[in-house]
C-alpha positions in Angstrom: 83.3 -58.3 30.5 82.9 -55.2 28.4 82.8 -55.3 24.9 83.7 -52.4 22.7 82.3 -52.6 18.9 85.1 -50.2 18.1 87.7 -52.4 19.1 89.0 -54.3 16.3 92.5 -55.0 17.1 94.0 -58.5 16.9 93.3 -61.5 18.9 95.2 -61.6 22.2 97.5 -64.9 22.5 98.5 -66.0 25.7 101.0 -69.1 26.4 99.7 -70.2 22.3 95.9 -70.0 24.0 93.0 -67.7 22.4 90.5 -67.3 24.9 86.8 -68.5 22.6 85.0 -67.2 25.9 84.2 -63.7 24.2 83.9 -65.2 20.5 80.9 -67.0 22.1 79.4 -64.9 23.9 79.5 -62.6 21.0 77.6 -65.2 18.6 75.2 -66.4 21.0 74.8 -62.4 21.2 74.1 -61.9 17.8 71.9 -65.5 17.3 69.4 -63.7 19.7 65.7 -62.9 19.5 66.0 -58.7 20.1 61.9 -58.7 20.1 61.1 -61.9 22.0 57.5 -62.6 21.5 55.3 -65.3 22.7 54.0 -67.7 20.3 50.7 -65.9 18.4 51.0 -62.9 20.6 49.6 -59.8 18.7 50.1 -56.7 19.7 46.4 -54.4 20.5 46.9 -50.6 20.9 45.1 -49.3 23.6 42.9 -46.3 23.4 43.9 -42.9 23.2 42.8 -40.7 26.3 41.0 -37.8 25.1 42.3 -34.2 25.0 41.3 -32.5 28.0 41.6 -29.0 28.2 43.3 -27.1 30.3 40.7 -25.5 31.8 38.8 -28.5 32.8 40.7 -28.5 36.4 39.9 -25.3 37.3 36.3 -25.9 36.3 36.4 -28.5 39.3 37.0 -25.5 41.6 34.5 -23.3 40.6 31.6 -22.4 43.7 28.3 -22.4 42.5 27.4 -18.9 43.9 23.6 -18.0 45.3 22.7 -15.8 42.3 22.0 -18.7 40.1 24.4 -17.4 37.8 27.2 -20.6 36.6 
């Protein structure tokens, strides 16, 4: 069933019968939690990673060469 918030027309009537189906699906839509949360659950941000540079890859790469020179 699609729903469109834009669609405000009157209520469809067949043989003298509204259908309720949507209307309740609507409110029980609306009388929803959007942020369920468990009881006493708080939230903890984890840490931030720290900057890396760029250049730290390439530093992986880099031979030690027989001069002694880094």
């Amino acid at each position: 069933m699609d729903v469109d918030p834009e669609d405000d027309g009157p209520d469809v009537v067949e043989d003298g019968v509204i259908d309720l189906g949507v209307y309740a699906v609507e409110q029980l839509a609306l009388g929803l939690d959007p942020f369920p949360r468990k009881a006493g659950a708080v939230f903890e941000q984890p840490e931030e990673p720290a900057e890396e540079s760029p250049f730290a890859v390439l530093k992986q790469f880099k031979q030690p060469d027989s001069s002694g020179d880094t």
